[in-house]
C-alpha positions in Angstrom: 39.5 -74.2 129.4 43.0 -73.4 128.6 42.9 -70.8 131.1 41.8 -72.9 133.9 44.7 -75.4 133.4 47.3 -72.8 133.1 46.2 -71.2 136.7 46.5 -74.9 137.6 49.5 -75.6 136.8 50.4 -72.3 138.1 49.1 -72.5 141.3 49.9 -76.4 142.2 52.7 -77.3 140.4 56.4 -77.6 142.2 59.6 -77.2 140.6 62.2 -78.0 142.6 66.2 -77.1 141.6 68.6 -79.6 142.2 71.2 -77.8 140.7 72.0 -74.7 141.1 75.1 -74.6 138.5 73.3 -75.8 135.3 69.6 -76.0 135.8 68.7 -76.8 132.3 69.1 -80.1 133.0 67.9 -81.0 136.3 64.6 -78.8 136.6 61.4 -81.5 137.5 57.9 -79.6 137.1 55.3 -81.7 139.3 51.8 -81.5 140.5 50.3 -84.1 143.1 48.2 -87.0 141.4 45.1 -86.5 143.9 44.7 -82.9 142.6 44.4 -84.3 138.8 41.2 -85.8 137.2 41.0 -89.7 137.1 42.1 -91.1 134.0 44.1 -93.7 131.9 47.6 -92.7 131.2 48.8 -93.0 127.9 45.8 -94.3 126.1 46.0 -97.4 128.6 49.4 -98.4 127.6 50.3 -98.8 131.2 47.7 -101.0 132.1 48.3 -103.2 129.0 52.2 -103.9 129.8 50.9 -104.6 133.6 48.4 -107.4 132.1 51.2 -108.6 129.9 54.1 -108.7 132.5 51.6 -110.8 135.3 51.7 -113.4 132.6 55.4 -113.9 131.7 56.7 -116.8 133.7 59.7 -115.8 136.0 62.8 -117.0 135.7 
């Protein structure tokens, strides 16, 4: 399986260069969402502060 995500990655992902004089701080690896598997980022965490924020009142 490890494999199949490294040719992935590989194949898909972009990493464009911003910088040309000091790289090591402005590389970005990417891959397009549409090409990933559905899911729930970070164990939902997302979702959760969404739910919370909708109820906060506004100033």
């Amino acid at each position: 399986m490890n494999a199949v995500r490294h040719q992935l990655v590989t194949q898909a992902g972009e990493a464009p260069l911003a910088n040309v004089c000091d790289t090591d701080y402005t590389c970005v690896a990417k891959i397009r969402k549409e090409w990933l598997p559905a899911g729930e980022p970070h164990r939902g965490l997302h979702r959760h502060l969404r739910e919370l924020a909708a109820v906060l009142p506004r100033p």
